[in-house]
C-alpha positions as CSV (number, residue, x, y, z in Angstrom):
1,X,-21.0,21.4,0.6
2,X,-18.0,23.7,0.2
3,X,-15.9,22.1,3.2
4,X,-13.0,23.0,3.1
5,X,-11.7,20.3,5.8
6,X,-13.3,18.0,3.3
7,X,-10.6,15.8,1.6
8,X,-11.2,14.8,-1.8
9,X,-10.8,10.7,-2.6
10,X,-8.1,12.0,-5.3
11,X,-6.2,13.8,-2.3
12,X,-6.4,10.9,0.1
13,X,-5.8,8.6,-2.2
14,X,-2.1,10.3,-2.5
15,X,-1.6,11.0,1.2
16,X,-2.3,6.9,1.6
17,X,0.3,6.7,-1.3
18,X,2.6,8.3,0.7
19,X,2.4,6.7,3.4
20,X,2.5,3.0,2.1
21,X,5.9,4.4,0.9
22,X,7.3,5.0,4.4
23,X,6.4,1.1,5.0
24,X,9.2,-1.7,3.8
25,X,9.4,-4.7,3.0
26,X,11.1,-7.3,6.2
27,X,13.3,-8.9,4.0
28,X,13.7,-6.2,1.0
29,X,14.8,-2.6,1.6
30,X,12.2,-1.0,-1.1
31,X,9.1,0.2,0.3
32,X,5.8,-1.8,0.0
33,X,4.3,0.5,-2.9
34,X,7.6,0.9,-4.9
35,X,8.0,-3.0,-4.9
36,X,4.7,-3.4,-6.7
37,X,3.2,-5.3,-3.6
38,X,-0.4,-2.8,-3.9
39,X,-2.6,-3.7,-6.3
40,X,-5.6,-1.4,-6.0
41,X,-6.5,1.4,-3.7
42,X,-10.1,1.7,-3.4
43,X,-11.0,5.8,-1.9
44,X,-14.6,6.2,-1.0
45,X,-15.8,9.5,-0.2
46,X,-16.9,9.0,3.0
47,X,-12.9,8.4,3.7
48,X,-13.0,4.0,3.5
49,X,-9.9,3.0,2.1
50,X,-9.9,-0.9,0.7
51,X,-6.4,-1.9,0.0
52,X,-5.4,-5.1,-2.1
53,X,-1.8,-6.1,-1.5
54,X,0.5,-9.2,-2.0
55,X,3.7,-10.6,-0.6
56,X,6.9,-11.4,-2.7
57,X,6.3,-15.0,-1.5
58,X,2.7,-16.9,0.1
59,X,5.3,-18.3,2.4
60,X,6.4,-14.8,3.9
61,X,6.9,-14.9,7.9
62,X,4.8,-11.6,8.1
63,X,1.5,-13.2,6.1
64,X,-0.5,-12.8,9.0
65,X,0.7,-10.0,10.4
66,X,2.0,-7.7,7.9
67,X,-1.3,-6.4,6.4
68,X,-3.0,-5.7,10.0
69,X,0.7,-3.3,10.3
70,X,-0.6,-1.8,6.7
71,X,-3.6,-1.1,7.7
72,X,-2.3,1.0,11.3
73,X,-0.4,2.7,9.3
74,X,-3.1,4.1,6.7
75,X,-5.7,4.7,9.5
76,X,-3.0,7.2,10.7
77,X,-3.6,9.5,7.3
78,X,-6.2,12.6,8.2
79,X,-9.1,12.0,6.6
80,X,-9.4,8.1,6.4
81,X,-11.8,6.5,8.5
82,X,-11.5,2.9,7.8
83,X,-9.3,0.9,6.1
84,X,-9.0,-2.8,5.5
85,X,-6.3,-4.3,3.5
86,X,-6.9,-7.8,1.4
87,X,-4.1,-10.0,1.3
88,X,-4.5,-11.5,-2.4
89,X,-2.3,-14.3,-4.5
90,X,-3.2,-13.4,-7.6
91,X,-1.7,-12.3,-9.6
92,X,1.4,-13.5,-8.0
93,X,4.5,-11.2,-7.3
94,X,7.3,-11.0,-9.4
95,X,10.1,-9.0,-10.1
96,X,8.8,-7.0,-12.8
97,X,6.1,-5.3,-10.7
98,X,8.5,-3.3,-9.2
99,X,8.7,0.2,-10.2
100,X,12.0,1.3,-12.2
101,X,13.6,2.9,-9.4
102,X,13.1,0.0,-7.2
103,X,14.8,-2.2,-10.0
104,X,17.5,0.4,-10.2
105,X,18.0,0.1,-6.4
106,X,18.1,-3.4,-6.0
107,X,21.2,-3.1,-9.2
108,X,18.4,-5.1,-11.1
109,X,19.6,-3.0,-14.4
Protein backbone atom coordinates (compact mmCIF):
# COMPACT_ATOMS: atom_id res chain seq x y z
CA UNK A 1 0.00 0.00 0.00
CA UNK A 2 3.14 2.08 0.78
CA UNK A 3 3.90 3.07 -3.00
CA UNK A 4 5.96 5.21 -3.19
CA UNK A 5 5.41 5.95 -7.07
CA UNK A 6 1.87 6.43 -5.82
CA UNK A 7 0.82 10.14 -6.09
CA UNK A 8 -1.45 11.41 -3.68
CA UNK A 9 -4.91 13.40 -5.14
CA UNK A 10 -3.49 16.38 -2.87
CA UNK A 11 -0.08 16.18 -4.91
CA UNK A 12 -1.74 15.87 -8.34
CA UNK A 13 -4.01 18.10 -7.76
CA UNK A 14 -1.08 20.83 -7.47
CA UNK A 15 1.03 19.39 -10.39
CA UNK A 16 -2.43 19.98 -12.54
CA UNK A 17 -2.45 23.44 -10.87
CA UNK A 18 0.71 24.01 -12.26
CA UNK A 19 0.22 23.18 -15.32
CA UNK A 20 -3.11 25.00 -16.15
CA UNK A 21 -0.82 28.02 -15.21
CA UNK A 22 1.54 27.53 -18.14
CA UNK A 23 -1.84 27.68 -20.38
CA UNK A 24 -3.12 31.37 -21.48
CA UNK A 25 -5.75 32.82 -22.40
CA UNK A 26 -5.92 33.68 -26.70
CA UNK A 27 -6.96 37.03 -26.21
CA UNK A 28 -5.60 37.81 -22.50
CA UNK A 29 -1.97 37.36 -21.41
CA UNK A 30 -2.92 35.83 -17.73
CA UNK A 31 -2.85 32.23 -17.62
CA UNK A 32 -6.18 30.20 -17.54
CA UNK A 33 -6.02 29.50 -13.59
CA UNK A 34 -4.85 33.02 -12.52
CA UNK A 35 -7.87 34.56 -14.64
CA UNK A 36 -10.34 32.63 -12.49
CA UNK A 37 -11.48 30.64 -15.66
CA UNK A 38 -11.35 26.95 -13.31
CA UNK A 39 -13.89 26.33 -11.26
CA UNK A 40 -13.35 23.05 -9.61
CA UNK A 41 -10.71 20.42 -9.91
CA UNK A 42 -12.06 17.12 -9.14
CA UNK A 43 -8.69 14.41 -8.19
CA UNK A 44 -9.76 10.85 -7.84
CA UNK A 45 -7.34 8.48 -6.53
CA UNK A 46 -7.24 6.31 -9.20
CA UNK A 47 -5.50 9.63 -11.01
CA UNK A 48 -9.15 10.96 -13.04
CA UNK A 49 -9.06 14.54 -13.11
CA UNK A 50 -12.72 16.31 -13.92
CA UNK A 51 -12.02 19.90 -14.65
CA UNK A 52 -14.89 22.69 -14.78
CA UNK A 53 -13.82 25.76 -16.67
CA UNK A 54 -15.39 28.89 -18.34
CA UNK A 55 -14.53 31.38 -20.97
CA UNK A 56 -14.34 35.20 -20.41
CA UNK A 57 -17.15 35.31 -23.10
CA UNK A 58 -19.80 32.22 -24.44
CA UNK A 59 -18.88 33.83 -27.77
CA UNK A 60 -15.04 33.09 -27.46
CA UNK A 61 -13.49 31.82 -30.98
CA UNK A 62 -11.74 28.92 -28.97
CA UNK A 63 -15.27 27.42 -27.30
CA UNK A 64 -14.93 24.41 -29.03
CA UNK A 65 -11.58 23.97 -29.12
CA UNK A 66 -9.92 25.40 -26.19
CA UNK A 67 -11.02 22.85 -23.45
CA UNK A 68 -9.94 19.61 -25.73
CA UNK A 69 -6.16 21.89 -25.60
CA UNK A 70 -6.90 21.88 -21.57
CA UNK A 71 -7.41 18.65 -21.38
CA UNK A 72 -3.86 17.58 -23.60
CA UNK A 73 -2.20 19.58 -21.52
CA UNK A 74 -3.31 17.93 -18.00
CA UNK A 75 -3.05 14.31 -19.41
CA UNK A 76 0.65 15.36 -19.83
CA UNK A 77 1.02 15.56 -15.76
CA UNK A 78 2.65 12.00 -14.28
CA UNK A 79 0.20 10.44 -12.50
CA UNK A 80 -3.17 11.51 -14.28
CA UNK A 81 -4.84 9.05 -16.28
CA UNK A 82 -7.85 10.66 -17.52
CA UNK A 83 -9.01 13.91 -17.69
CA UNK A 84 -12.10 15.61 -19.13
CA UNK A 85 -12.73 19.24 -18.86
CA UNK A 86 -16.56 20.72 -18.77
CA UNK A 87 -17.08 23.81 -20.37
CA UNK A 88 -19.76 25.47 -18.02
CA UNK A 89 -21.70 29.14 -18.22
CA UNK A 90 -22.50 29.40 -14.93
CA UNK A 91 -21.61 31.23 -13.07
CA UNK A 92 -20.48 33.53 -15.75
CA UNK A 93 -17.00 35.14 -15.92
CA UNK A 94 -16.22 38.35 -14.71
CA UNK A 95 -13.49 40.40 -13.84
CA UNK A 96 -13.48 39.86 -10.28
CA UNK A 97 -12.65 36.11 -10.51
CA UNK A 98 -9.39 36.92 -11.32
CA UNK A 99 -6.79 36.47 -8.84
CA UNK A 100 -5.08 39.75 -7.32
CA UNK A 101 -1.98 39.44 -9.29
CA UNK A 102 -3.84 38.90 -12.46
CA UNK A 103 -5.71 42.21 -11.62
CA UNK A 104 -2.48 43.80 -10.75
CA UNK A 105 -1.17 42.71 -14.20
CA UNK A 106 -3.72 43.66 -16.32
CA UNK A 107 -3.11 47.61 -14.27
CA UNK A 108 -6.81 46.67 -13.00
CA UNK A 109 -5.62 48.47 -9.50
Amino acid sequence: MNDQYQISPEQLKEDVIDVLKTIYDPEIPINIYELGLIYDIQISTSGNVNIDMTLTAPGCPVAQSFPGDVESRVMSVPGVKKAHVELVWEPQWTKDMMTEAAQLQLGMF
